[in-house]
C-alpha angles and dihedrals in degrees: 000000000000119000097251094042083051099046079044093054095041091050093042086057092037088056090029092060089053096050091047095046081054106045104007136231093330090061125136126278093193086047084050106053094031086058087046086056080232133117129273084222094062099042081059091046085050103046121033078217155317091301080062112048086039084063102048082052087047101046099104101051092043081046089063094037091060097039094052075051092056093039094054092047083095092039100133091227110057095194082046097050093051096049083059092049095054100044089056079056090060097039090066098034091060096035097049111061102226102012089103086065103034092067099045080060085047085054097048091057103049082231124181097257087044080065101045089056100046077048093059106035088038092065095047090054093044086060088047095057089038094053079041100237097119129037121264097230090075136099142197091237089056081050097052098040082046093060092033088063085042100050087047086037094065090038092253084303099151096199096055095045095057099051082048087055096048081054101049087035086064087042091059102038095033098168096043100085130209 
């Protein structure tokens, strides 16, 4: 990438993260790249569209979700392990304006950072219904739509999500306790 289209991209994320932070996932592209002092025409060179600008402003935060995944792959309590995992979830759903939907378009698209997610949770599931703590019939996409509603269901109130997802969590893994 040229100099200039770099200094472009980096500005249009940069722009993109505080309007986003303002209005949400819904926000304007036009807003976003006006406020840049760039063209519509290059935001949309430079993003196939708005999934994909939403995850270069999200990286960051996607980056941390996977690698708390990869660092609770060895956690001794699978079921454990994966709780951890989902309320993290929840903790930058509900921390970060816009990420929620962004990764439902993520989703949608079957992008490159969707799959890194459904990598780092599913394996997590996958030690939970081996060790038997969790059913076999679901799956990590059931899991992350299921915080997602959760996170837009308590209006991003972290408190409150995460008492929804302990509650979920013991509908899903009935016989494990507490």
């Amino acid at each position: 990438m040229r100099a200039d289209a770099r200094r472009n991209y980096y500005r249009l994320v940069a722009v993109a993260a505080e309007v986003v932070a303002e209005q949400g996932a819904d926000a304007s592209l036009e807003e976003i790249s006006r406020r840049a002092g760039i063209g519509s025409a290059t935001l949309h060179r430079h993003f196939r569209g708005r999934g994909a600008l939403l995850e270069a402003v999200f990286q960051n935060s996607i980056d941390t979700v996977c690698a708390q995944g990869e660092e609770l792959r060895e956690h001794p309590e699978p079921l454990q392990a994966l709780t951890i995992w989902l309320h993290g979830m929840v903790g930058h759903i509900t921390g970060t304006r816009g990420l929620g939907p962004a990764l439902v378009m993520s989703a949608e698209r079957g992008s490159e950072c969707h799959a890194r997610i459904l990598d780092a949770g599913g394996s997590l599931l996958v030690r939970a219904q081996k060790d038997g703590a969790v059913p076999r019939d679901v799956a990590i996409e059931d899991l992350l739509k299921l915080v997602n509603g959760i996170c837009l269901a308590s209006d991003l109130d972290t408190d409150q999500a995460d008492r929804l997802l302990d509650l979920a969590i013991r509908g899903v893994a009935p016989d494990q306790g507490e």
